[in-house]
C-alpha positions as a Markdown table, in Angstrom:
| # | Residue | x | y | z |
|---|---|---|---|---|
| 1 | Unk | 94.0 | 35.7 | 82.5 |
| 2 | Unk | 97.6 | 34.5 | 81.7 |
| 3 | Unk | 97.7 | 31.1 | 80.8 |
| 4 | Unk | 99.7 | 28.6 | 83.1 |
| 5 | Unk | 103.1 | 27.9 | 81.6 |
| 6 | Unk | 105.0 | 24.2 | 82.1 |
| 7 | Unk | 107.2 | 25.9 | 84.6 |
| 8 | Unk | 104.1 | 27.6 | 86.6 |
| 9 | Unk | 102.6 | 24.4 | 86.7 |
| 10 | Unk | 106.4 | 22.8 | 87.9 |
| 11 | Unk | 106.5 | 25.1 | 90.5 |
| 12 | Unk | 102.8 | 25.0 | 91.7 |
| 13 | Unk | 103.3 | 21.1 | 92.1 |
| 14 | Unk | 106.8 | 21.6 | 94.0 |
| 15 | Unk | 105.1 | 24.0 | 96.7 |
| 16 | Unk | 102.2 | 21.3 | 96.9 |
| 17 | Unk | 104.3 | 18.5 | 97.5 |
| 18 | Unk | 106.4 | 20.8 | 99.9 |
| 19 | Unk | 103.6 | 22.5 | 102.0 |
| 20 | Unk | 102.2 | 18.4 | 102.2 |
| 21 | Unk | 105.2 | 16.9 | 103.7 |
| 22 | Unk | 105.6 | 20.2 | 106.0 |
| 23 | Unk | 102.0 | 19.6 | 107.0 |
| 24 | Unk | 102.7 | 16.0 | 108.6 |
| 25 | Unk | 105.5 | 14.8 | 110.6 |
| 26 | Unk | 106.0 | 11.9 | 108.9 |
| 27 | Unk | 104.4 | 10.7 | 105.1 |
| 28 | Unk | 105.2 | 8.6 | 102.5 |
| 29 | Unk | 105.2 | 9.4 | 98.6 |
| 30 | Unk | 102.0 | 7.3 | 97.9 |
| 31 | Unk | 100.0 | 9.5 | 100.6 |
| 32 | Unk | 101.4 | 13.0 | 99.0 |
| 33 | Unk | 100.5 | 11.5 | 95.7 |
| 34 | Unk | 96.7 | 10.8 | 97.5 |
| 35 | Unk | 96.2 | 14.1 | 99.3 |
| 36 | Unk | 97.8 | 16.4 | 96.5 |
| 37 | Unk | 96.2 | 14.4 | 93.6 |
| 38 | Unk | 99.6 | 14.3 | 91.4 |
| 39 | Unk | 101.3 | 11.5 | 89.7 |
| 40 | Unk | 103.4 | 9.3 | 91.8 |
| 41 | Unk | 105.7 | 9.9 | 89.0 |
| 42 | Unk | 105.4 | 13.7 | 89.5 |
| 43 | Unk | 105.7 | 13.2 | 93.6 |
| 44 | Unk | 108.7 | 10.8 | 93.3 |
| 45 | Unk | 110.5 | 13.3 | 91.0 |
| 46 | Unk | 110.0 | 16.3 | 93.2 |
| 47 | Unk | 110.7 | 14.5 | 96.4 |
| 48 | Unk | 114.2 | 13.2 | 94.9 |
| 49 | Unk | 114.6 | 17.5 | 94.3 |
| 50 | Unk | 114.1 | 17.8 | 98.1 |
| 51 | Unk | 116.3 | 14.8 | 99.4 |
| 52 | Unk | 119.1 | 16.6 | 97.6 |
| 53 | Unk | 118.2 | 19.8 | 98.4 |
| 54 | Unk | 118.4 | 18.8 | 102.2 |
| 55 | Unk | 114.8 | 19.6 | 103.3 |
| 56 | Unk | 113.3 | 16.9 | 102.8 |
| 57 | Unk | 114.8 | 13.0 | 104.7 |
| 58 | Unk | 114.0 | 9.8 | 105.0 |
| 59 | Unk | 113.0 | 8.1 | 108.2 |
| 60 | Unk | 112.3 | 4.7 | 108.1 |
| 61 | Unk | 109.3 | 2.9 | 107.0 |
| 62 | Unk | 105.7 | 2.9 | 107.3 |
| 63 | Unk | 102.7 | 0.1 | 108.0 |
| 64 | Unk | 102.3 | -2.6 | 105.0 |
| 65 | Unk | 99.1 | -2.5 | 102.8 |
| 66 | Unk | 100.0 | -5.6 | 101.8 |
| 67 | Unk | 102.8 | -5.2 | 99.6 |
| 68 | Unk | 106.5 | -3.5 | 100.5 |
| 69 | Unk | 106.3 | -0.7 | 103.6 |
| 70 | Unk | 106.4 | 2.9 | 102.8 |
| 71 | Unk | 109.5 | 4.6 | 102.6 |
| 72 | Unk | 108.4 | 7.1 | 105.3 |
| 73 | Unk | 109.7 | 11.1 | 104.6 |
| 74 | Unk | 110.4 | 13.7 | 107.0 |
| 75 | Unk | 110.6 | 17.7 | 106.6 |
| 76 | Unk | 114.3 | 18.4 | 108.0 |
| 77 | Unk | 113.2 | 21.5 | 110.5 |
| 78 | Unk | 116.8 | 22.4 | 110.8 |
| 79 | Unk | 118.0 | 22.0 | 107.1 |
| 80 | Unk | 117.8 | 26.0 | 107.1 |
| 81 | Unk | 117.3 | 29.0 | 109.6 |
| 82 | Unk | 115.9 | 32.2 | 109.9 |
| 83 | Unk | 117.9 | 35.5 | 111.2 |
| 84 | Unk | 115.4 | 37.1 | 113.0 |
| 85 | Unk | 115.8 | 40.8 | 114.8 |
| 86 | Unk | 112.8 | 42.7 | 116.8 |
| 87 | Unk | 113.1 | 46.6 | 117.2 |
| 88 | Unk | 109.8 | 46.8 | 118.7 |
| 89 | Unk | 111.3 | 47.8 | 122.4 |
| 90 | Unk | 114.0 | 49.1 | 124.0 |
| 91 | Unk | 116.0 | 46.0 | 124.0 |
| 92 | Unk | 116.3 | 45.1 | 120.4 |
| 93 | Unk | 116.7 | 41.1 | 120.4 |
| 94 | Unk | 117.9 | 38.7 | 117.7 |
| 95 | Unk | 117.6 | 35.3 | 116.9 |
| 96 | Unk | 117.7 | 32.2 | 115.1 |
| 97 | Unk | 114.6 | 30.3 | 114.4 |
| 98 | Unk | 114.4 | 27.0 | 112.4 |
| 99 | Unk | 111.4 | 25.7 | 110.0 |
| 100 | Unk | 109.0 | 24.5 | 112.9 |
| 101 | Unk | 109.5 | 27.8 | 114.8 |
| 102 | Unk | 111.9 | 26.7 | 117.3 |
| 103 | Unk | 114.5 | 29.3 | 118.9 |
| 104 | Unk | 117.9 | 27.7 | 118.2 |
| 105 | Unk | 119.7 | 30.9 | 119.5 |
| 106 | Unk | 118.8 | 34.2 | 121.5 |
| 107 | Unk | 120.7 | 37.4 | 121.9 |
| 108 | Unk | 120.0 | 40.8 | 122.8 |
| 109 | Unk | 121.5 | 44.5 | 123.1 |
| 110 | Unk | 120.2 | 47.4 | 125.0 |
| 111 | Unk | 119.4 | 50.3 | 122.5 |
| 112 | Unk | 118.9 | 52.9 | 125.0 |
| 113 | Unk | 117.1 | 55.2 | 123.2 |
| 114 | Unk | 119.4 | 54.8 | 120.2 |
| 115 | Unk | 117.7 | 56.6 | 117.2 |
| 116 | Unk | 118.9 | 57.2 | 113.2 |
| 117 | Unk | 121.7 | 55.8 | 112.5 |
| 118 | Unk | 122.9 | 54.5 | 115.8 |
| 119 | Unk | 120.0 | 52.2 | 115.6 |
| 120 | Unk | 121.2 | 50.8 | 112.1 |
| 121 | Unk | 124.4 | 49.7 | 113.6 |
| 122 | Unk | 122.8 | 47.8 | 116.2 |
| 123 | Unk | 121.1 | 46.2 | 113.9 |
| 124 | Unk | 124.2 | 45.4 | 112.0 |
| 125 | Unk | 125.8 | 44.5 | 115.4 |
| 126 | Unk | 122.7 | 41.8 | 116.2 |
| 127 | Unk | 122.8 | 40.4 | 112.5 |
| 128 | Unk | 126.5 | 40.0 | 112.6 |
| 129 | Unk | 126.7 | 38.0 | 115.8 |
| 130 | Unk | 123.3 | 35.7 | 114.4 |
| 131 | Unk | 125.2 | 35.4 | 111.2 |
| 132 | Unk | 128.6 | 34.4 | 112.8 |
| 133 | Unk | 126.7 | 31.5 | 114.7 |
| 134 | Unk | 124.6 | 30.2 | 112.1 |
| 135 | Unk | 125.5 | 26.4 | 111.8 |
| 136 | Unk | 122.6 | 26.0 | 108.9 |
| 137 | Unk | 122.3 | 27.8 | 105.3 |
| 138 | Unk | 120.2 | 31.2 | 106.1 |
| 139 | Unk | 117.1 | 31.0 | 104.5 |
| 140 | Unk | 116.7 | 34.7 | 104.9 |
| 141 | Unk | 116.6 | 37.7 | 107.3 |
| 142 | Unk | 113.1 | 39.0 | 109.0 |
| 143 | Unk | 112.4 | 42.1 | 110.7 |
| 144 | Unk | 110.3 | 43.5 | 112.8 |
| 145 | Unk | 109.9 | 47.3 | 113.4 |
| 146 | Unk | 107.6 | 49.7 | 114.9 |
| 147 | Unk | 106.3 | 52.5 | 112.8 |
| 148 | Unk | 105.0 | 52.6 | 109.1 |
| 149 | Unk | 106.4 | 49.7 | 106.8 |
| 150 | Unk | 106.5 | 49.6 | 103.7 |
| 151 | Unk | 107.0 | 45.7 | 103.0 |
| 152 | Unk | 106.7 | 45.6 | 99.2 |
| 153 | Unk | 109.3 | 47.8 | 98.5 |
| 154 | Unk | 111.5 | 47.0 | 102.0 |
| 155 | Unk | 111.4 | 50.6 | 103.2 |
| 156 | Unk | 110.9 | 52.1 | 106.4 |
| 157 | Unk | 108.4 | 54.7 | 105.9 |
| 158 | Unk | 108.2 | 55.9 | 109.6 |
| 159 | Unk | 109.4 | 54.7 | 112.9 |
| 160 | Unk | 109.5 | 57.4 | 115.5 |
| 161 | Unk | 110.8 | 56.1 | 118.0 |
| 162 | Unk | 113.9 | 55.1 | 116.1 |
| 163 | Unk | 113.9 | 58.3 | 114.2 |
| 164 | Unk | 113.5 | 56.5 | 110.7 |
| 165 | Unk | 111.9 | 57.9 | 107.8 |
| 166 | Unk | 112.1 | 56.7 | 103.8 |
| 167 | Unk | 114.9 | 54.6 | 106.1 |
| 168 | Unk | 115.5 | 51.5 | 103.2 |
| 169 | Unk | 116.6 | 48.4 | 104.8 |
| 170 | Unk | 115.8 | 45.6 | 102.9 |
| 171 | Unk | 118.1 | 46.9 | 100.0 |
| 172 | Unk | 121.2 | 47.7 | 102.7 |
| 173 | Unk | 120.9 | 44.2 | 105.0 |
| 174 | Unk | 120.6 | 42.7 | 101.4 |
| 175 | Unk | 123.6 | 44.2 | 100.0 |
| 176 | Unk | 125.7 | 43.7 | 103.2 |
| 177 | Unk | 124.4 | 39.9 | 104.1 |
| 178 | Unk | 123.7 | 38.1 | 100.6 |
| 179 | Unk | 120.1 | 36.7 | 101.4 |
| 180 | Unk | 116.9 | 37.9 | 101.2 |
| 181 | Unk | 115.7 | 40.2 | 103.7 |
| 182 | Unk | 111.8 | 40.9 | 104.8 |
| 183 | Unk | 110.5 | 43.5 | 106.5 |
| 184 | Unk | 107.0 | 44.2 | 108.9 |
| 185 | Unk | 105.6 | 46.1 | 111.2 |
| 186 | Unk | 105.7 | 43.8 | 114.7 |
| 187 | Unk | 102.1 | 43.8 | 115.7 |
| 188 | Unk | 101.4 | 42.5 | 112.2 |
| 189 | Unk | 104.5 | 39.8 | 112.6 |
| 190 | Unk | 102.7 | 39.3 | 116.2 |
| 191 | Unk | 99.6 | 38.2 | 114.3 |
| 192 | Unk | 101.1 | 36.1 | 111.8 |
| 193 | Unk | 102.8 | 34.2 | 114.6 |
| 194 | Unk | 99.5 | 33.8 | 115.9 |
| 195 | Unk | 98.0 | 32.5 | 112.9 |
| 196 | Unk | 100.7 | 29.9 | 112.2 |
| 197 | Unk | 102.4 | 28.5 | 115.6 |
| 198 | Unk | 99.4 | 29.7 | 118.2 |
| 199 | Unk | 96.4 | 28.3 | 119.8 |
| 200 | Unk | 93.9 | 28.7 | 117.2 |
| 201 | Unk | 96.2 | 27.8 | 114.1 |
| 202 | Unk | 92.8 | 26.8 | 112.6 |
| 203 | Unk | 91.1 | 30.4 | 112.4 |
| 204 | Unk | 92.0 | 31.9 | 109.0 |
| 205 | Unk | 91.0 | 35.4 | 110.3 |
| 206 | Unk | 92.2 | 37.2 | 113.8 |
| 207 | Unk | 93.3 | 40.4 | 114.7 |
| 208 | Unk | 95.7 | 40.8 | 117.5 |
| 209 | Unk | 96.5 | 43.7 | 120.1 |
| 210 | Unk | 100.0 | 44.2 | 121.3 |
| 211 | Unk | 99.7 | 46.0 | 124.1 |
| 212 | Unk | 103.5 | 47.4 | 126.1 |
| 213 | Unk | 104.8 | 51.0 | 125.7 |
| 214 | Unk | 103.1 | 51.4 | 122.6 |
| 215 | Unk | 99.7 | 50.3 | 121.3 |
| 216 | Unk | 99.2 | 48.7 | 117.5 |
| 217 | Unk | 97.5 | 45.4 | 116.2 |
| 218 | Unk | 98.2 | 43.2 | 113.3 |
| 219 | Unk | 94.7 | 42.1 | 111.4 |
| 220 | Unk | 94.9 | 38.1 | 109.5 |
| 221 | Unk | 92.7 | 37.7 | 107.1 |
| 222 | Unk | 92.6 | 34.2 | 105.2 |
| 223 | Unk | 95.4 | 33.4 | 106.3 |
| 224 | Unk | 96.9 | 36.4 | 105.0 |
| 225 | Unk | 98.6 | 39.9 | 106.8 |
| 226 | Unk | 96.3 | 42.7 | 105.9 |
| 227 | Unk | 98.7 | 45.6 | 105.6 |
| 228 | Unk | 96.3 | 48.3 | 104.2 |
| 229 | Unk | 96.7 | 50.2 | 101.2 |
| 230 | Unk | 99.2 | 52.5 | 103.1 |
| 231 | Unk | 100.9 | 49.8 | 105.0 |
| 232 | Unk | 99.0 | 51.3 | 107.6 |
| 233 | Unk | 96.4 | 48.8 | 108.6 |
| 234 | Unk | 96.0 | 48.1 | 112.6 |
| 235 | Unk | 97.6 | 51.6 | 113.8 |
| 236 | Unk | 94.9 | 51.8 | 116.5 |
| 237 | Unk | 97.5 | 53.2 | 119.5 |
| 238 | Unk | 97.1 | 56.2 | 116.9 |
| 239 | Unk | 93.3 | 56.2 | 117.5 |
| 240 | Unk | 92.2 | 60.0 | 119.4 |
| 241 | Unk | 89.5 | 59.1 | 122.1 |
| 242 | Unk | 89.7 | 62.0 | 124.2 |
| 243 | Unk | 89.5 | 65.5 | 122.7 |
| 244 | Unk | 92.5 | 67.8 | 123.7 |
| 245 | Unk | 93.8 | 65.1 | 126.0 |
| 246 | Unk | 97.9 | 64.1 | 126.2 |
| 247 | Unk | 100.5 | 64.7 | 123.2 |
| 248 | Unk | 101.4 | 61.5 | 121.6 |
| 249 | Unk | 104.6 | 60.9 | 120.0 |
| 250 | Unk | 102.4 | 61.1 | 116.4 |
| 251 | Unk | 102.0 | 64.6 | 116.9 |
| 252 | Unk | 98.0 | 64.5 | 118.1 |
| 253 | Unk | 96.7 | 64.5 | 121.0 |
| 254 | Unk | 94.8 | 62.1 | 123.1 |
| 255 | Unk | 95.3 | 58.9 | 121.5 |
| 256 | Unk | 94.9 | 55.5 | 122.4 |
| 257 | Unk | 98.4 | 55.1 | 123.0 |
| 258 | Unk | 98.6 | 57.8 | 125.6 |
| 259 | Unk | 95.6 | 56.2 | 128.1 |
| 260 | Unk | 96.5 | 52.8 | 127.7 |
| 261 | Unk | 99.4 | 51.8 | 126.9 |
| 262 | Unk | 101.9 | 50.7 | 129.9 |
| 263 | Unk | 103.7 | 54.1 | 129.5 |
| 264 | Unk | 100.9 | 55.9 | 129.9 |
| 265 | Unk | 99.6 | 54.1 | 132.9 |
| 266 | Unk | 102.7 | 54.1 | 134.9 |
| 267 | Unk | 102.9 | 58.2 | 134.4 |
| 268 | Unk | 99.4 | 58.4 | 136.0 |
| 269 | Unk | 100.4 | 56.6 | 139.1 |
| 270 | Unk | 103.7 | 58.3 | 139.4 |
| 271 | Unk | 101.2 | 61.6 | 139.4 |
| 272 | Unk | 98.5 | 60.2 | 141.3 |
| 273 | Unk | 100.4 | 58.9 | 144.3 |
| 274 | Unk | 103.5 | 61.5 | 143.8 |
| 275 | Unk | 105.3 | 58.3 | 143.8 |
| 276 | Unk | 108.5 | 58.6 | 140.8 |
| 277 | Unk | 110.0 | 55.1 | 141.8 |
| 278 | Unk | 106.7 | 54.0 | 140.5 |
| 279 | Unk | 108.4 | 52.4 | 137.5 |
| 280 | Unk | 107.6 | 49.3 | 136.5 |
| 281 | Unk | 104.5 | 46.9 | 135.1 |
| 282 | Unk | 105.2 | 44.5 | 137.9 |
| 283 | Unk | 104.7 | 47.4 | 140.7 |
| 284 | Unk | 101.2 | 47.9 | 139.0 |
| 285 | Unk | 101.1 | 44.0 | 138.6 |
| 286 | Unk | 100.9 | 43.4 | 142.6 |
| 287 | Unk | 99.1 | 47.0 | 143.6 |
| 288 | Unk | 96.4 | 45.3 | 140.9 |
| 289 | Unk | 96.0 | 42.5 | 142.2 |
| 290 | Unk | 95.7 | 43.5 | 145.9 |
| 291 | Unk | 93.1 | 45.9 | 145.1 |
| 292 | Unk | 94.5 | 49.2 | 145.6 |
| 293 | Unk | 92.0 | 51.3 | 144.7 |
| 294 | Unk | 94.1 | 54.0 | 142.6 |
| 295 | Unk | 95.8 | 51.9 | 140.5 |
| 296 | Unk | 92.6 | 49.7 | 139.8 |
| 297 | Unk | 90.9 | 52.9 | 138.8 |
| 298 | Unk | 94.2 | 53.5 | 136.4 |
| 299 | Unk | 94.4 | 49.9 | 135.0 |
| 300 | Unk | 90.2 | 49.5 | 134.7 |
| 301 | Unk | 90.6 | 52.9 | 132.8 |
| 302 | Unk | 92.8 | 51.9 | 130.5 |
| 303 | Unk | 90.7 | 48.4 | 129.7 |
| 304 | Unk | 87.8 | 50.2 | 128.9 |
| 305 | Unk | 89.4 | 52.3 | 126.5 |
| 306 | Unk | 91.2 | 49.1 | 125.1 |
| 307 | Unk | 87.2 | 47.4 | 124.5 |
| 308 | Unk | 86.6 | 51.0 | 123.2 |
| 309 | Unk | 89.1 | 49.7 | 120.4 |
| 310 | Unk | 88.0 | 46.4 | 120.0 |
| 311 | Unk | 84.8 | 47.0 | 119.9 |
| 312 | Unk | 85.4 | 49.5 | 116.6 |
| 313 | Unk | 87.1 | 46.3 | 115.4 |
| 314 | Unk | 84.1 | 43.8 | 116.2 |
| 315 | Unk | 81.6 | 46.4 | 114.5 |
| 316 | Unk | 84.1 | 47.2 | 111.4 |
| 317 | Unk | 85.3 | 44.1 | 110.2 |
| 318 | Unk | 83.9 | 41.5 | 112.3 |
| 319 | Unk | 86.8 | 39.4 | 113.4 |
| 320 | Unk | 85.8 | 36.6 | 115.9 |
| 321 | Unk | 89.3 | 35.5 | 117.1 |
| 322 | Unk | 90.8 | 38.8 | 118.9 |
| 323 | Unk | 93.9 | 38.0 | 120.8 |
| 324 | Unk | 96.0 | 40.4 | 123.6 |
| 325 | Unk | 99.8 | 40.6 | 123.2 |
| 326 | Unk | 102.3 | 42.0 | 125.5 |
| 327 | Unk | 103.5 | 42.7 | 128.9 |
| 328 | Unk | 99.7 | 43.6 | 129.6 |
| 329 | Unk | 98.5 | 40.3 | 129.8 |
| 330 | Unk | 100.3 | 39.7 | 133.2 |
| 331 | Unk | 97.1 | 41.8 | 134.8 |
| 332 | Unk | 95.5 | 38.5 | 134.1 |
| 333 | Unk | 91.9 | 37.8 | 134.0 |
| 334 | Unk | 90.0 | 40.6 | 135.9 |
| 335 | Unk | 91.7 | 43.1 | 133.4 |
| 336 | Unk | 90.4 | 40.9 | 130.6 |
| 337 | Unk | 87.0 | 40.9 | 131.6 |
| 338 | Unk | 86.9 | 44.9 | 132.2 |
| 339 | Unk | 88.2 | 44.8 | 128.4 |
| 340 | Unk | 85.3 | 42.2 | 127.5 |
| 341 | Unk | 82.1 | 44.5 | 129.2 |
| 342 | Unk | 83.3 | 47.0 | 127.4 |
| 343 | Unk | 83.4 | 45.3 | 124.5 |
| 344 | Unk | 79.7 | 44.4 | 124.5 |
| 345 | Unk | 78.6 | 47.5 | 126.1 |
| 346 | Unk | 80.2 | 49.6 | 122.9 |
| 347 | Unk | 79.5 | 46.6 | 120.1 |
| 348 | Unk | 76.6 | 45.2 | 118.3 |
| 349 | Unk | 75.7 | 42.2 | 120.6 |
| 350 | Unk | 75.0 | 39.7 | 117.9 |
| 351 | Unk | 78.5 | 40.8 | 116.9 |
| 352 | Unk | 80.1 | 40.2 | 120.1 |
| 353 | Unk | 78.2 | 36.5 | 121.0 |
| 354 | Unk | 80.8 | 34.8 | 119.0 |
| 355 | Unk | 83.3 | 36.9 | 119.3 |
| 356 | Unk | 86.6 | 35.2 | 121.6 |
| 357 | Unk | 88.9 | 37.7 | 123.8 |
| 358 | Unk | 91.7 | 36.1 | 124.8 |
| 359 | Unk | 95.7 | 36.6 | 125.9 |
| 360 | Unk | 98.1 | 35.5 | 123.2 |
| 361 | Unk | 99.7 | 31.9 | 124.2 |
| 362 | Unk | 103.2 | 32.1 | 122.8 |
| 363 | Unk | 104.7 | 34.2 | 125.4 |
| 364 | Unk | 107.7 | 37.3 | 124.5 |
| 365 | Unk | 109.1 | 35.5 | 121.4 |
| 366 | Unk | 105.5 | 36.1 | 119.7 |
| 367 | Unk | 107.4 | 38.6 | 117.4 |
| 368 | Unk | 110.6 | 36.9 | 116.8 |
| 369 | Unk | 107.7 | 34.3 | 115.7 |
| 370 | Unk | 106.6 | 35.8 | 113.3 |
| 371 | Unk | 109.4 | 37.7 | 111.8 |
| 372 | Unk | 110.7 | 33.8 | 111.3 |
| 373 | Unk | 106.6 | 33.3 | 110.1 |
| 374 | Unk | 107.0 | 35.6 | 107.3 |
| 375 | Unk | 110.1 | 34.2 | 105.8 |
| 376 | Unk | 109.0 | 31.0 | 106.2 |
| 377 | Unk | 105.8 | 31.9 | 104.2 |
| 378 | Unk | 106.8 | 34.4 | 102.0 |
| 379 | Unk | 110.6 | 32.8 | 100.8 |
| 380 | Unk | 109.8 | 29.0 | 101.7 |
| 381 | Unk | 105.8 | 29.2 | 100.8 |
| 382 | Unk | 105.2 | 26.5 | 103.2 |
| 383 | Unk | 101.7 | 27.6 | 104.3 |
């Protein structure tokens, strides 16, 4: 084991100190020097680093113990920004996200179907525009992307539906915008988000399942993305549960992706009810929910083999905090509980008792979320 240096332990204490004001909306020195156990020399020191550095204010003053009131300190959520861009459909959307996770700015462009390197330039086209309004320092650039992503090295090992392979990105946003650049597949960023800005910030381990025109999940495990020795952890749209069923874009046949994902549903109905104006998720939305019995068939299908999934999850790995991502989770709560029964009827029960099945709560910036999440861990190590 490689024996802590003066500057390791410098920057271990600076990250401490950092994460501890982060964690609090408002603290004083004499409290970070309690909870963090450092000197108040030490704490005073780095907390003078971070009042120049513009992360770190001061804002006002505290209750007495008797002697002088606190100077109270206060994380400056908007000292830096995030450029975040998500690939994952066929709008590719962009924005700026500060420290807490707030949206400062949105914008969008319609890809239609753009692949190779007409995709790249949208990219650059997003970037530039998120760039140009930056009013803050970037702290860095986060993507999300479909497909097989290499994140320590920044490449792009396969996105199909934007025709990418070996595509390298983190090296040409770096060379073109000057900052650092990270990279993620979005149903992994999804999960991240989860993990820091969602409902159960609390559980160190969850797995989440975007479900829309494609099918993946992103798996958290202390606190940490698992990305899989190939960078392919979570590809369960990729999963074959029907033998010789419908080609998927992966070049096999009957995977998840292509029974129930919203794609694949909405192709069913056009078939069933030779219907081709049969087009969107909010057509199936209100046939659903008034009970028309083809398209409750269709839908019902499509949860089961969804609880097929998570139930391989529940028995594998034994996550207890599964969460549902997507345009999906407008079905509401009868799909979730065709999702559920399946679950138990396919998993070990005394693996399913405590095991929660629930819609995500952070609504269609999830991603954006966590492609700001990442940065903010990874560049900022604030959690």
């Amino acid at each position: 084991m490689e024996k802590a240096t003066r500057q390791h332990t410098k920057e271990h204490n600076f990250r401490l100190v950092v994460r501890t004001i982060y964690a609090h909306e408002s603290i004083s020195r004499a409290a970070i020097a309690r909870l963090t156990h450092l000197s108040r020399t030490t704490v005073s020191d780095i907390v003078s680093e971070l009042l120049e550095q513009g992360l770190v204010e001061e804002t006002g003053t505290g209750e007495s113990a008797g002697g002088k009131p606190p100077i109270l300190l206060k994380f400056c959520q908007d000292a830096q920004l995030v450029a975040c861009i998500d690939l994952s459909s066929d709008q590719f959307r962009g924005a700026l996200v500060n420290l807490r996770g707030r949206l400062t700015h949105q914008s969008s462009l319609v890809s239609r179907g753009d692949t190779g390197n007409t995709a790249l330039q949208n990219v650059y086209i997003l970037l530039d525009e998120l760039v140009s309004t930056a009013n803050s320092p970037l702290a860095g650039i986060s993507v999300a992307t479909p497909g097989i992503v290499d994140t320590a090295n920044g490449i792009i090992r396969r996105a199909v539906n934007l025709d990418w392979a070996d595509q390298p990105l983190r090296q040409l946003l770096q060379d073109r915008y000057q900052v650092p650049v990270f990279l993620a597949n979005d149903c992994n960023l999804a999960a991240l988000a989860e993990y820091m800005f969602g409902e159960m910030k609390q559980a160190t381990n969850l797995i989440e399942l975007k479900v829309g025109r494609g099918i993946g999940s992103g798996i958290v495990i202390n606190g940490q993305i698992h990305f899989g020795d190939g960078f392919a952890a979570g590809e369960i749209g990729h999963l074959q549960v029907i033998d010789n069923g419908q080609p998927c874009t992966c070049g096999n046949r009957g995977c998840l992706e292509t029974v129930a994902s919203t794609h694949a549903m909405l192709q069913k109905l056009r078939t069933i009810l030779k219907d081709d104006q049969y087009v969107s998720i909010d057509t199936i939305l209100q046939d659903y929910q008034e009970g028309h019995q083809e398209v409750c068939q269709v839908v019902n299908q499509a949860g089961r083999y969804l609880g097929l999934a998570i139930a391989a999850f529940v028995s594998t790995i034994n996550i207890q905090n599964i969460f549902i991502s997507g345009p999906i989770i407008r079905l509401g709560e009868p799909f979730l509980q065709v999702i559920r029964s399946e679950v138990e009827r396919c998993a070990l029960n005394l693996a399913c008792t405590a095991t929660s099945i629930r819609y995500s709560s952070l609504g269609s910036e999830h991603v954006l979320l966590g492609a700001a999440a990442l940065v903010l861990s990874q560049e900022l190590e604030l959690f």
